[in-house]
N, C-alpha and C positions, 0 to 999 in steps of 0.2 A: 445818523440822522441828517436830513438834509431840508435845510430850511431855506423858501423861496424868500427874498426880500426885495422890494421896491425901491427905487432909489427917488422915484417919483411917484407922486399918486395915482391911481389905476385910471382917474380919466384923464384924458389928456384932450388936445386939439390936433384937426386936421393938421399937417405939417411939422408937426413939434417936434422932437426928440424924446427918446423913452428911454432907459436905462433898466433892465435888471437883473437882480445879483441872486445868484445861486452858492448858499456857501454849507460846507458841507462839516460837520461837527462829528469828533470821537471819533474820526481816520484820522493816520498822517499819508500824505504821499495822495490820498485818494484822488484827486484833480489831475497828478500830474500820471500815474499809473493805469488810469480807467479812462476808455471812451467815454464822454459826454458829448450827451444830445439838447439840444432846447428841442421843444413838443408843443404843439399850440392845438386847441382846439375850438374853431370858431363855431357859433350858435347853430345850434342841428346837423352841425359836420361830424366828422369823426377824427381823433388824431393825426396830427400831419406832424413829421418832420421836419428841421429847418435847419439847424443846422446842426453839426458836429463836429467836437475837435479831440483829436488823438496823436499824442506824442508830440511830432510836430508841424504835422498836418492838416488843415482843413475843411471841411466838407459840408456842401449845403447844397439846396435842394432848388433844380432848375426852374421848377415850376413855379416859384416864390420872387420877388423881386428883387434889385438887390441892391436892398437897401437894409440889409440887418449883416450885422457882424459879430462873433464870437470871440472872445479873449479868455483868459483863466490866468491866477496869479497862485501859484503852487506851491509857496509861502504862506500865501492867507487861505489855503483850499476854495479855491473860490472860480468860481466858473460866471461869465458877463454875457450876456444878451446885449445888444443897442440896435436898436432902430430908427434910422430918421426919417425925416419924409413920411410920418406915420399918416392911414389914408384912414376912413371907415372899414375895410376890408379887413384890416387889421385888428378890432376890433375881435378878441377871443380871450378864453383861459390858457396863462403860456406856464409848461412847466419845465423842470432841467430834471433827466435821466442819466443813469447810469447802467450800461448791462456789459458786466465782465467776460470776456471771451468775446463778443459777438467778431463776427468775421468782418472786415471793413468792406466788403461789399456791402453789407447789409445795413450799415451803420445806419444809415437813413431810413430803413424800414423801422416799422415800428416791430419793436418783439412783444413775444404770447408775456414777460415778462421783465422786471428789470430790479437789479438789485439794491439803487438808490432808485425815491423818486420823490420827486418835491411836490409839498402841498396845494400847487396849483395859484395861481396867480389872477386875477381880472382883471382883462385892461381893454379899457373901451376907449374909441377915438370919437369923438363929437364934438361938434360945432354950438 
């Protein structure tokens, strides 16, 4: 089970700072053994990728700005979002995946599936 949680309330203001926490119940190891992805999807788009972190590597996505960073505490199974600099653009439902095996090229694609996935987050940026 993997439960999205806020560290802050889902609206925020232009420029703020956003926090959120991806933590994941009834694995052990699950954070530190499995790709995760954070996944956003802003009003009328489709899934985007943003970032992703595996082992102890990296990965996010050029087309994004960059201003959002990924951490995961493998301890507490928990996997972090932060974004600063938050704009209107920003403004979507952000959720944290997991898909076992996928190949690290693809890490950033979205897959036909995935074997964690959190219940989806709101977070709007407004003035």
């Amino acid at each position: 089970q993997v439960q999205l949680q806020d560290a802050v309330p889902g609206l925020v203001k232009p420029s703020q700072t956003l926090s959120l926490t991806c933590s994941v119940f009834g694995g052990s190891n699950t954070t530190s053994c499995y790709p995760w992805t954070w996944i956003r999807q802003s009003p009328g788009k489709g899934l985007k990728c943003m970032r992703a972190i595996y082992s102890d590597s990296i990965y996010y996505s050029s087309h994004l700005r960059g201003h959002t960073s990924i951490s995961r505490d493998n301890a507490k199974n928990t996997v972090y979002l932060q974004m600063n600099s938050l704009s209107p653009e920003d403004t979507a439902v952000y959720y944290c995946a997991a898909r076992f095996g996928v190949a690290l090229t693809d890490i950033l694609k979205i897959q036909s599936s995935y074997n964690y996935w959190g219940q989806g987050t709101q977070v709007t940026v407004s003035s």
